[in-house]
Backbone as CSV, one residue per row, in Angstrom:
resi,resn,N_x,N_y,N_z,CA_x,CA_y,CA_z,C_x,C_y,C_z
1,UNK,-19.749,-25.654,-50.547,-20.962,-25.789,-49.756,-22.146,-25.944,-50.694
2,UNK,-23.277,-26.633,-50.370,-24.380,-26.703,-50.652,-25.259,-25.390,-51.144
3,UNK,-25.741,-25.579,-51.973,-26.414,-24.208,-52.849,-27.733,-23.809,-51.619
4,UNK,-27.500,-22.624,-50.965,-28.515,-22.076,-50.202,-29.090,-20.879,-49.805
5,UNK,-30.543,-20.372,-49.906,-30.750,-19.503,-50.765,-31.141,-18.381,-49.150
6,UNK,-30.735,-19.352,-48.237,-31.253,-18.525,-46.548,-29.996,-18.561,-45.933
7,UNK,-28.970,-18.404,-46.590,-27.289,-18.351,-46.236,-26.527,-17.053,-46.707
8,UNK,-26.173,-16.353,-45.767,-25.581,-14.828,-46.105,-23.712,-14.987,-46.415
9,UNK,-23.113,-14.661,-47.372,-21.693,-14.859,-47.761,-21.029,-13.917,-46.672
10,UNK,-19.852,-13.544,-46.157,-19.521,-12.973,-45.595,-18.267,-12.687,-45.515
11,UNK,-17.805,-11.501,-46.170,-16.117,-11.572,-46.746,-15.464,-10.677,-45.485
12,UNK,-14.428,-11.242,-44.594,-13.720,-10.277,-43.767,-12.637,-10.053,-44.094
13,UNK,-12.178,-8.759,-44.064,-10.607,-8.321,-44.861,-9.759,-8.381,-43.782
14,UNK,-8.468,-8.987,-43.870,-7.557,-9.483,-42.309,-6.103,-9.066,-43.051
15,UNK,-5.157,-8.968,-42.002,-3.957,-8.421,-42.768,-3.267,-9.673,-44.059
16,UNK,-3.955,-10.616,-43.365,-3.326,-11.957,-44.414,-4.059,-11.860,-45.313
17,UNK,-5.575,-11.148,-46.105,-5.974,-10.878,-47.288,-7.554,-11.132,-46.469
18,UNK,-7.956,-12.201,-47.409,-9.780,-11.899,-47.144,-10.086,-13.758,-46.799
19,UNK,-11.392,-13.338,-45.485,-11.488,-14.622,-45.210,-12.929,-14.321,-45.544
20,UNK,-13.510,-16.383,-45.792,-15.153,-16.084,-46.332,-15.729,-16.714,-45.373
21,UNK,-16.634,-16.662,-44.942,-17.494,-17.282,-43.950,-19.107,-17.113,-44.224
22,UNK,-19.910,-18.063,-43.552,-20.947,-17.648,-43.930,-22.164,-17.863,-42.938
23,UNK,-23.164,-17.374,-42.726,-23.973,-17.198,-41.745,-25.369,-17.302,-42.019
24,UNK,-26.190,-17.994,-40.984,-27.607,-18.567,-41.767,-28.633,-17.364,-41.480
25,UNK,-29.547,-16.987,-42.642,-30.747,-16.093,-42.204,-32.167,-16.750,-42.105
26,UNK,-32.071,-18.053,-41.746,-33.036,-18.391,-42.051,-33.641,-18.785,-40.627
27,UNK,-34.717,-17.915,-40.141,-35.271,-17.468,-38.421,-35.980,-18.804,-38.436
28,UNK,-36.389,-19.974,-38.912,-36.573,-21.117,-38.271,-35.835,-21.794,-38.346
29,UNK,-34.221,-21.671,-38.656,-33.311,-22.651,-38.581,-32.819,-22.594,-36.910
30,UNK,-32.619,-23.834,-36.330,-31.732,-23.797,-35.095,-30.633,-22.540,-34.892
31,UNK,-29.528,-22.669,-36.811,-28.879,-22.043,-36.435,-28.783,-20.635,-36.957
32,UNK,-29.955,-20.077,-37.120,-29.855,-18.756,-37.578,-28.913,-17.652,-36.820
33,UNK,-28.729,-16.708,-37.492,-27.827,-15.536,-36.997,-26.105,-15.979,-36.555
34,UNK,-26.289,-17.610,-36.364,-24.855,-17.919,-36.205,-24.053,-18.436,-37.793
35,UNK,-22.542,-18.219,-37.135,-21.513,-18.550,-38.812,-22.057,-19.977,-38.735
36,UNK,-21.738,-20.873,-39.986,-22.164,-22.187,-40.342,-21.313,-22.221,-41.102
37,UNK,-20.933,-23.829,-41.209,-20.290,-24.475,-42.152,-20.607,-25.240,-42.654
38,UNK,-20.127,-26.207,-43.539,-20.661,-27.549,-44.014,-21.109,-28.490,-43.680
39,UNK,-20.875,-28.636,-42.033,-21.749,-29.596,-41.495,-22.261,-29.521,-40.622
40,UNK,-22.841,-27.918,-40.530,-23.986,-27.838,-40.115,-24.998,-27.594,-41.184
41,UNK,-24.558,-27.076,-42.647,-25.848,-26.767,-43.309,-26.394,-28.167,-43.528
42,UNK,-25.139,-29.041,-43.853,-25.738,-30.793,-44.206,-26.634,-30.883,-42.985
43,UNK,-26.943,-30.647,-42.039,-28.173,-31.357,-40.531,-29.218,-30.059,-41.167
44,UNK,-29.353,-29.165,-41.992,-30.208,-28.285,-41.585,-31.343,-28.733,-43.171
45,UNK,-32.899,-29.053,-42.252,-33.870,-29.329,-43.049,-34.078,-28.604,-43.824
46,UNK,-33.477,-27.553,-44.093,-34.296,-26.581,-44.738,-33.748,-26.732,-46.551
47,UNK,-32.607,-27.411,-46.583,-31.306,-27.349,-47.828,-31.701,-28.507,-48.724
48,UNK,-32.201,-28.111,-49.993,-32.497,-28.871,-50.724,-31.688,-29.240,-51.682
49,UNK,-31.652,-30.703,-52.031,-30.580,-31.180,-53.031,-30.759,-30.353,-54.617
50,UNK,-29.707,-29.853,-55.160,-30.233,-29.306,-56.248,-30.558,-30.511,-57.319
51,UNK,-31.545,-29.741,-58.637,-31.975,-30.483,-59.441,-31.365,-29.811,-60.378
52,UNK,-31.524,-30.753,-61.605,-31.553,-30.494,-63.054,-32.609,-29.297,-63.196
53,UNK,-31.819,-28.155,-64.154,-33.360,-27.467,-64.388,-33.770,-28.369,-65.934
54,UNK,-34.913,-27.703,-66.040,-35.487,-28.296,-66.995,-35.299,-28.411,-68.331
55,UNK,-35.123,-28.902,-69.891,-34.198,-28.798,-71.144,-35.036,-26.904,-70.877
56,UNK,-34.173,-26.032,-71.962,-34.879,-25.538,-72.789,-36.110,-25.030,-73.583
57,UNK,-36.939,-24.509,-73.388,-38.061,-24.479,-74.488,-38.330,-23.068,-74.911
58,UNK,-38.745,-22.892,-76.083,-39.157,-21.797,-76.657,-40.665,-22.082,-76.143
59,UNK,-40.776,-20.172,-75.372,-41.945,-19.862,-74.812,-42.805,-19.972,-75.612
60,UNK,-44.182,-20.468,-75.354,-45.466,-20.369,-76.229,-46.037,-19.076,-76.461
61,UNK,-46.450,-18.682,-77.556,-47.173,-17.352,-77.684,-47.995,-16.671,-77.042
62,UNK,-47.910,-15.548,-76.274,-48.930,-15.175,-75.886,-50.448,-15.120,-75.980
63,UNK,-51.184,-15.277,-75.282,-52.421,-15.244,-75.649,-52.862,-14.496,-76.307
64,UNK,-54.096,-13.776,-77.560,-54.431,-12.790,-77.674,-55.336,-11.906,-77.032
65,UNK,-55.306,-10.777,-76.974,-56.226,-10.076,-75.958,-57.405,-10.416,-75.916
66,UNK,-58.138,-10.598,-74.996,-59.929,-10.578,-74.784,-60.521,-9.613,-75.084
67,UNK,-61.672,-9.777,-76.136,-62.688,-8.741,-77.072,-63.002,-7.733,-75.691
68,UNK,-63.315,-6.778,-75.776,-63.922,-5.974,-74.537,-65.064,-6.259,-73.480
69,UNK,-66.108,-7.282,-74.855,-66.764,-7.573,-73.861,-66.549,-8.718,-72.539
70,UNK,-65.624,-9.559,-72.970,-65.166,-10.329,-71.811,-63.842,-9.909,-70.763
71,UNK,-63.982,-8.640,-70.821,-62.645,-8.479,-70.065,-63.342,-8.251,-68.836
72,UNK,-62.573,-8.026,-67.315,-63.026,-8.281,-66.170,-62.937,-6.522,-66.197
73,UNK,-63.994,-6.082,-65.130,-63.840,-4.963,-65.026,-62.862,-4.608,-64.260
74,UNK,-62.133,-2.877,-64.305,-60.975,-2.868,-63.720,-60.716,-2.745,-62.259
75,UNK,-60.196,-3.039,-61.442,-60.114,-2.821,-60.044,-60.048,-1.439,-59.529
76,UNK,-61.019,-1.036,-58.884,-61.152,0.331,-58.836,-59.777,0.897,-58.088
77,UNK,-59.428,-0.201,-56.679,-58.174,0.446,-56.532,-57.116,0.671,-57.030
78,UNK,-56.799,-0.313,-58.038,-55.590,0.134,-58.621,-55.301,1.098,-59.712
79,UNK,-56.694,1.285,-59.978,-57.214,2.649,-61.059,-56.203,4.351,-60.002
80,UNK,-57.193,3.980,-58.577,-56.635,5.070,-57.584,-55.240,5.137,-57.440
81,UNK,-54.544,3.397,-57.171,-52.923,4.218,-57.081,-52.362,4.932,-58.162
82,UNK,-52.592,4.547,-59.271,-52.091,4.860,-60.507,-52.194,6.306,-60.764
83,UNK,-53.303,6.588,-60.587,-53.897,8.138,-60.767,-53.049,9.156,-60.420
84,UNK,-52.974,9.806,-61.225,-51.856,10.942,-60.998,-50.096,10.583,-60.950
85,UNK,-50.006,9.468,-61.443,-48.385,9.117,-60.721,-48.180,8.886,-62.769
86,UNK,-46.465,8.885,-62.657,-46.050,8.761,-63.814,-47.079,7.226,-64.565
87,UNK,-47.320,6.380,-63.696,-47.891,4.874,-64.124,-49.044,5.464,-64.870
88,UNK,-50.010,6.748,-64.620,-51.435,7.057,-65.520,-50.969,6.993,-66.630
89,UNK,-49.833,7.233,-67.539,-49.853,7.024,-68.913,-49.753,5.745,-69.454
90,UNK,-49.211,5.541,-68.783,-48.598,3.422,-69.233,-49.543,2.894,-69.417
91,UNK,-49.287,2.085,-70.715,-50.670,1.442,-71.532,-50.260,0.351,-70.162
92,UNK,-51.216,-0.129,-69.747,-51.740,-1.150,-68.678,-52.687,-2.042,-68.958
93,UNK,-52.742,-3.238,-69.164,-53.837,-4.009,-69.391,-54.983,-3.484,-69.119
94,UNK,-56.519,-3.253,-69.630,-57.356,-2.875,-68.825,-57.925,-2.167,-68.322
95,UNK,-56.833,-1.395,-68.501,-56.942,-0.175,-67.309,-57.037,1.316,-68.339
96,UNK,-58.142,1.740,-68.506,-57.989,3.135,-69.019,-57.775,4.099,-68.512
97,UNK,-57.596,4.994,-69.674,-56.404,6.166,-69.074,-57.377,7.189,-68.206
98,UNK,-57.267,7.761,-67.094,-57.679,8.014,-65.485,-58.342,9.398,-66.378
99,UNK,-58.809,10.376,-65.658,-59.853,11.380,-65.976,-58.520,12.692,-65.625
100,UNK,-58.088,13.346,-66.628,-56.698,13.952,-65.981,-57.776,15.481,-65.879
101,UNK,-58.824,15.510,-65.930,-59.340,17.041,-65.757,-59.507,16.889,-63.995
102,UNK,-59.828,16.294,-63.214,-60.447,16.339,-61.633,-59.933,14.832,-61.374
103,UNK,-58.801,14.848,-60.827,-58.460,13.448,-60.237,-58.593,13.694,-58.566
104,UNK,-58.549,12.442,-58.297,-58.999,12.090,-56.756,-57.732,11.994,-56.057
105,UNK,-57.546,12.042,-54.645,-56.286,12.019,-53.938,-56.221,10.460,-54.490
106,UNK,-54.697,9.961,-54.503,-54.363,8.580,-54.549,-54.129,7.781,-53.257
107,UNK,-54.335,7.220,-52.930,-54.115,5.873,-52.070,-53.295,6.398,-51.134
108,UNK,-53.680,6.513,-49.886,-52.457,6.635,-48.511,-51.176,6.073,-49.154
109,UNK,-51.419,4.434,-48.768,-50.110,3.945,-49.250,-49.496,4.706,-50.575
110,UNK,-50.081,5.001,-51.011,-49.180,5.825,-53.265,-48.703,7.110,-52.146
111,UNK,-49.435,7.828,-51.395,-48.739,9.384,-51.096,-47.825,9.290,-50.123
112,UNK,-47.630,8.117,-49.171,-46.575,7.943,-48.395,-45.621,7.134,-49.214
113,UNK,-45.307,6.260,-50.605,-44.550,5.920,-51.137,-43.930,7.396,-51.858
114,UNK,-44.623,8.203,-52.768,-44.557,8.874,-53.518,-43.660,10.533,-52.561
115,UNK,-44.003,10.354,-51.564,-43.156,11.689,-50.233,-41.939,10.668,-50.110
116,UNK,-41.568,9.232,-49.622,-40.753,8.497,-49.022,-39.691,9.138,-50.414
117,UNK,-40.158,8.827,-51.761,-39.353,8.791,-53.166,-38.494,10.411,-52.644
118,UNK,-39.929,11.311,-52.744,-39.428,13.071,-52.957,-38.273,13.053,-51.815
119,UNK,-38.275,12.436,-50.776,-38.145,12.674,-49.702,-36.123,11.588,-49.808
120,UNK,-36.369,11.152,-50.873,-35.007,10.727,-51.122,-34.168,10.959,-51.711
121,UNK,-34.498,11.965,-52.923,-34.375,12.318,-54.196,-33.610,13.669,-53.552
122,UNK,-34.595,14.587,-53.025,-34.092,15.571,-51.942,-32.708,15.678,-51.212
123,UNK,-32.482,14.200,-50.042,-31.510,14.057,-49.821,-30.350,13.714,-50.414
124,UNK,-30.332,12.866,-51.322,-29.546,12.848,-52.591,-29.049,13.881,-53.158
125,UNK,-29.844,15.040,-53.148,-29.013,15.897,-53.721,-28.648,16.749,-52.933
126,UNK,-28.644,16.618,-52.018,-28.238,17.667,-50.598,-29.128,18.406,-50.264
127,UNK,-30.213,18.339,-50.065,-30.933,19.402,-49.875,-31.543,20.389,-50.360
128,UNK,-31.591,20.911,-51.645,-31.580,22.068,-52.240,-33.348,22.775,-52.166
129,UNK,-32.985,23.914,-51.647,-34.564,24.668,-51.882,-34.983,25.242,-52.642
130,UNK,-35.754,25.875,-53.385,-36.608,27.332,-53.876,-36.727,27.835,-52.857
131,UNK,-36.088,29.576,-53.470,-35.940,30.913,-52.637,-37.949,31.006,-52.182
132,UNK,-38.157,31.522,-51.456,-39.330,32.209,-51.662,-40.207,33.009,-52.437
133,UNK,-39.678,33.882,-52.887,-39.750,34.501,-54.093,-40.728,33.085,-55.199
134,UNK,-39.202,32.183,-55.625,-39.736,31.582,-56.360,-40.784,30.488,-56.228
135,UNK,-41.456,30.016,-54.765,-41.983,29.495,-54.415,-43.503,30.287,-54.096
136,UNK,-43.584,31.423,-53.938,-45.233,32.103,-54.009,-45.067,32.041,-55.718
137,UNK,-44.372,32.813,-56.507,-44.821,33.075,-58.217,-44.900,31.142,-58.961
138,UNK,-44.219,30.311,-58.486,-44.534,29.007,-58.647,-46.691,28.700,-57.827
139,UNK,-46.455,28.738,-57.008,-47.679,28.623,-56.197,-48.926,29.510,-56.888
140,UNK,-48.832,30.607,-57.071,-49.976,31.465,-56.933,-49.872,31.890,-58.773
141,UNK,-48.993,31.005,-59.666,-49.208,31.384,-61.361,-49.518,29.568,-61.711
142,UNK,-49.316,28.835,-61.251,-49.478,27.450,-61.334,-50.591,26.576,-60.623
143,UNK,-50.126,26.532,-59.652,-50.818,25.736,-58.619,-52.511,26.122,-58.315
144,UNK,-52.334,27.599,-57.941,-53.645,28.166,-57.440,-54.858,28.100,-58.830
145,UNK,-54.561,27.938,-60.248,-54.989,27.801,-61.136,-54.934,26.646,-61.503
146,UNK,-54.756,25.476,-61.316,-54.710,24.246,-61.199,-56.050,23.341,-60.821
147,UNK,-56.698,22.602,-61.764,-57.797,21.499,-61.144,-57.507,20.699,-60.072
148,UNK,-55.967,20.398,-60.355,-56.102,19.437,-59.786,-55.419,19.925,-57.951
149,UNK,-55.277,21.335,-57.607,-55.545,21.879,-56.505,-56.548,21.970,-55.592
150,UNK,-55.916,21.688,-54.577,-57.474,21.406,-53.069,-57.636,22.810,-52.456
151,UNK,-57.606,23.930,-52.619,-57.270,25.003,-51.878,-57.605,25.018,-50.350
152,UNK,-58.812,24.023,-50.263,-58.817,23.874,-48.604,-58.054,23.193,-47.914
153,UNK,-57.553,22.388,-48.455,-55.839,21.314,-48.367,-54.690,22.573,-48.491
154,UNK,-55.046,23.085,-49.055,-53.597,23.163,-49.790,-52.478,22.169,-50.260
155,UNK,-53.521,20.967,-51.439,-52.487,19.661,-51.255,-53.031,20.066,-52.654
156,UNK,-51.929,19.083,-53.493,-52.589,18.801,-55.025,-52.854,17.025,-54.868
157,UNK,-53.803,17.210,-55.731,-54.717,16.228,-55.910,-54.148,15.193,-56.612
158,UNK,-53.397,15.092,-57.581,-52.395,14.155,-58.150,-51.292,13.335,-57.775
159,UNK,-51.320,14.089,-56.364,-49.672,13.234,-55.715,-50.133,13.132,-54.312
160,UNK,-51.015,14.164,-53.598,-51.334,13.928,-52.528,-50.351,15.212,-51.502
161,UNK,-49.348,15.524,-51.883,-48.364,16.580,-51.861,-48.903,17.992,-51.175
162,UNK,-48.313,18.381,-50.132,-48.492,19.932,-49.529,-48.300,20.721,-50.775
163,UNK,-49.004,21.741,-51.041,-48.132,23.398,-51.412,-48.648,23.714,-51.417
164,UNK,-47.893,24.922,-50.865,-48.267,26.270,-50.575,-46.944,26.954,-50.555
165,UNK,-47.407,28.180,-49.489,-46.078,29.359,-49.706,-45.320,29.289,-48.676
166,UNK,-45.490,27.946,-47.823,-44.720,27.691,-46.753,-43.292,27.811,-46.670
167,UNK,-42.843,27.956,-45.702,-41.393,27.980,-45.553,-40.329,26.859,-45.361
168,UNK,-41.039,26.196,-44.461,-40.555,25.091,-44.455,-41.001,23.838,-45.774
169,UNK,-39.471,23.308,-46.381,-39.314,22.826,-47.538,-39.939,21.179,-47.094
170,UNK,-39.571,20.455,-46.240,-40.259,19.298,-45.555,-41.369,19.083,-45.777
171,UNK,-42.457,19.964,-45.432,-43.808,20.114,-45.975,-44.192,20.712,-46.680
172,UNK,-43.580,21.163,-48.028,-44.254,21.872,-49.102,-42.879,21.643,-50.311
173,UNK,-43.942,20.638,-50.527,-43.093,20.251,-52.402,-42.387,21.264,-53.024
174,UNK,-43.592,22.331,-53.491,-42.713,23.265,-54.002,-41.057,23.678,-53.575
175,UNK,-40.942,23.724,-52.367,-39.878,24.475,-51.373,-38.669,23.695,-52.462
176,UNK,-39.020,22.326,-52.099,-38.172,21.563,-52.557,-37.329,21.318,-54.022
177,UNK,-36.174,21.845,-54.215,-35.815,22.295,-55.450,-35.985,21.051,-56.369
178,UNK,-35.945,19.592,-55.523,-35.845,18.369,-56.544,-37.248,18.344,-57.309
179,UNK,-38.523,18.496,-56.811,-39.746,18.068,-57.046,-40.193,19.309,-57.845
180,UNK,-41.280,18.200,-58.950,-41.889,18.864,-59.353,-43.084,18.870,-59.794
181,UNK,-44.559,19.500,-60.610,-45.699,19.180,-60.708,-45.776,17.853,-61.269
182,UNK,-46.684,16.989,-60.676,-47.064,15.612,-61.412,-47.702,15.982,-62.892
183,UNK,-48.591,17.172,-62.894,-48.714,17.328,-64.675,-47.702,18.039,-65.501
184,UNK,-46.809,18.308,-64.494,-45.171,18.934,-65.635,-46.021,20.726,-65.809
185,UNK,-46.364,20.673,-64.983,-46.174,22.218,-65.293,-45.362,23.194,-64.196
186,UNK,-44.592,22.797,-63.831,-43.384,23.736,-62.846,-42.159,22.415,-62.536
């Protein structure tokens, strides 16, 4: 068949061994979601004849960096997602390294990516909690002494993250045996 890049392979295992078939994903084709064969992908506009790629070439050198004074200033938002997440250290074009004494909450989108992560990492490992015990002496020798703590939140400021001495592990990082401080101190 024709090289196509909106065509799903589809291996079914049958007692006589394995059959292949294949099925279009491509939602403006006529025949999307149905199996296809060869002559239907040949009627379908979408299938382009392949080409030659191009010889070879050794890449040209990078540019050298722009003196400071012509560099563009940095995008304030992406200063914010960065902030507080493992990415604040990474030399980044541009981008200097974030103010680690009083950082700002990061970006909705960074604290619902950054819970979605904890929140997988967690299940992955089955679940595992901090006793209570170890979740107030974590909280109240770390956290509560912490800049980068909201105490009227009870969120830290680096990840966007609940803690406290809650019980429930769902909403409070700490609980959670996988997670831990974004500045590495617990």
């Amino acid at each position: 068949m024709k090289p196509c890049l909106r065509r799903q392979k589809l291996i079914t295992r049958t007692p006589e061994g394995e059959a292949t078939s294949f099925q279009c994903v491509n939602r403006n084709s006529p025949a999307f979601a149905q199996t296809v064969n060869e002559d239907i992908c040949a009627g379908c506009p979408f299938i382009k004849e392949p080409t030659e790629p191009p010889p070879c070439q050794d890449k040209p050198p990078a540019p050298p960096p722009l003196p400071p004074s012509e560099q563009k200033p940095v995008d304030v938002e992406v200063k914010e997602l960065i902030k507080g997440t493992v990415l604040e250290d990474m030399p980044i074009d541009g981008l200097e390294k974030a103010d680690k004494d009083s950082p700002e909450y990061p970006a909705i989108s960074m604290q619902l990516w950054l819970y979605k992560e904890a929140l997988g990492r967690w299940k992955k490992a089955g679940y595992p909690v901090r006793t209570d015990e170890e979740v107030r002496e974590i909280h109240a020798t770390k956290c509560k002494n912490c800049s980068w703590f909201d105490a009227e939140k009870s969120r830290c400021k680096g990840c966007g993250c609940k803690v406290s001495v809650g019980s429930v592990a769902i909403f409070n990082k700490i609980k959670m045996a996988t997670e831990h401080c974004p500045k590495g101190e617990w």
